[in-house]
C-alpha positions in Angstrom: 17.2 -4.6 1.1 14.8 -2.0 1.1 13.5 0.1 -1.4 13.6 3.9 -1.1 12.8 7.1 -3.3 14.7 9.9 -4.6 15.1 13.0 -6.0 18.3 14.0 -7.5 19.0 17.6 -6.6 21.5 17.9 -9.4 19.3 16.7 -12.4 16.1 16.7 -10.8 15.3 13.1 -11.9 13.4 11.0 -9.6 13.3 7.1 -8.6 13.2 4.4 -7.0 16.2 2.1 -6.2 17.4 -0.7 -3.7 19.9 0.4 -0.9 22.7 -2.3 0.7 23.9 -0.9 3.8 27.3 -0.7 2.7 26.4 1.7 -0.3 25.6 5.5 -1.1 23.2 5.2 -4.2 23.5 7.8 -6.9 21.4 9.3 -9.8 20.7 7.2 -12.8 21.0 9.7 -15.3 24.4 12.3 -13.9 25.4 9.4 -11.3 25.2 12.2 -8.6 25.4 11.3 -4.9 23.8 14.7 -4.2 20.1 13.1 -3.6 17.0 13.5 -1.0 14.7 10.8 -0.3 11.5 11.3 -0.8 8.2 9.6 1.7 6.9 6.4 0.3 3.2 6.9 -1.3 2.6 3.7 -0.5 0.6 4.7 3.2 -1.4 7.0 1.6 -2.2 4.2 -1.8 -3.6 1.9 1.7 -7.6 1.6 1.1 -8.9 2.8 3.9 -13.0 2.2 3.2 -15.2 0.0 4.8 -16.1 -3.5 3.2 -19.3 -4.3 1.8 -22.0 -5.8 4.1 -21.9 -9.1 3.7 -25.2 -10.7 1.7 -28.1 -11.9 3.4 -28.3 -15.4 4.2 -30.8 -18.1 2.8 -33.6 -16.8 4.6 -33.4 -13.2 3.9 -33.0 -11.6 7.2 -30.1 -12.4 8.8 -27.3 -14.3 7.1 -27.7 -17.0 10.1 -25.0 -19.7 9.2 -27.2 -22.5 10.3 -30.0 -21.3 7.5 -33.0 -20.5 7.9 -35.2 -20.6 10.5 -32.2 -20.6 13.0 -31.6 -16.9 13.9 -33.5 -15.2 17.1 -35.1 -12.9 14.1 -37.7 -15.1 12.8 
């Protein structure tokens, strides 16, 4: 069942509620029918920034997973 937003255009109360196929939700607060669904925030709430380097390895330079002295740096 999935989960969709909307705006009553009756009352103007917004939310959120599960849909069946078989049914026509209506408002919470005036039961109206009379709705339009709104776009999910939930795309735009997706981080879209880069991670963190990752932190240098024993030796300091790389981050080499054999340790140090391993890389092609040193």
């Amino acid at each position: 069942m999935p989960i969709y937003e909307y705006a009553c255009t009756k009352c103007g109360q917004e939310f959120e509620t599960l849909v069946r196929s078989d049914t026509v939700p209506d408002c919470p607060s005036c039961h109206s029918t009379e709705l339009e669904k709104k776009l999910s925030v939930f795309s735009t709430a997706v981080s879209t920034t880069k991670s963190a380097p990752a932190a240098p390895g024993p030796c300091g330079s790389c981050g080499h997973p054999d340790g140090p002295g391993a890389c092609g740096l040193n």
